[in-house]
C-alpha positions, 0 to 999 in steps of 0.5 A: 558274801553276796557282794564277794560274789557280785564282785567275781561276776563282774571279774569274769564278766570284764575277762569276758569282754575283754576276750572278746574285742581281739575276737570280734576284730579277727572276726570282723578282718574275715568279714573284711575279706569277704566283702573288700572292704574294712568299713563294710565288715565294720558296718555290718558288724555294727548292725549285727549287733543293733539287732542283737541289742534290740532282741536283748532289750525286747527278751529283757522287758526294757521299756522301749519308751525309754529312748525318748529320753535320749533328746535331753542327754548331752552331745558328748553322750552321743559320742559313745557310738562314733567311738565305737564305730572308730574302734570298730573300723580301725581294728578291722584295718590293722589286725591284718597289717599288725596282727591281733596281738600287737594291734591290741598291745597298742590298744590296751596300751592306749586305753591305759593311758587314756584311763589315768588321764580321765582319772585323774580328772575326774573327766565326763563325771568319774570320779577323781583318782589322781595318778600315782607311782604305782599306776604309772609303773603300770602303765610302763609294765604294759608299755614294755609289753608291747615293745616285747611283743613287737620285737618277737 
């Protein structure tokens, strides 16, 4: 019963998140405005949460120690944050040229097609889940959304 639970937990927690990413661009398109500039709102928004996740860590009794170790993890690892600010930075530009709902159409869109590659892979260490039939129809599924959601 406990892993059924921890299993809705996380549901809710991935729903969660995602309800957060078209949040935080219509956010920080705000921001944009208030300080003229994309990258701006972008830079800002990353060091909001710098110190949010630095407050977090304290309350949660993570050993700040710990960052030492981050000089042996290879340089893809440090990509993870480049890709943020990418993400971060180019939501801020084309919410207000495409919209919320479009613009993460195409991001999710995006995403899936990424996901069946690194699957089927098995790149940066997942594990192998060979594209199917049934994963690509999904992907046309979601493909198909966008294009509804473009046209109206």
């Amino acid at each position: 019963m406990s892993s059924f639970l921890n299993n809705y937990f996380f549901i809710i927690l991935a729903i969660a998140a995602g309800l957060m990413m078209p949040t935080q661009a219509a956010i920080n398109n705000k921001l944009a405005g208030y300080v003229e500039s994309p990258i701006l709102a972008a830079l800002i928004s990353f060091a909001v949460g710098t110190i949010a996740l630095f407050f977090y860590t304290l309350a949660a009794g993570i050993p700040l120690g710990n960052l030492a170790a981050a000089k042996n993890a290879p340089l893809v690892a440090w990509a993870g944050g480049i890709l943020g600010a990418f993400f971060v930075a180019s939501t801020v530009v084309l919410v207000p040229r495409l919209g919320v709902a479009l613009t993460f159409s195409l991001i999710i869109a995006g995403q899936m097609l990424i996901t069946l590659v690194i699957d089927h892979f098995g790149l940066l260490g997942v594990p192998v889940k060979e594209i199917s039939i049934p994963r690509l129809v999904g992907v046309s599924l979601i493909i198909v959304g966008v294009i509804l959601i473009r046209k109206f």
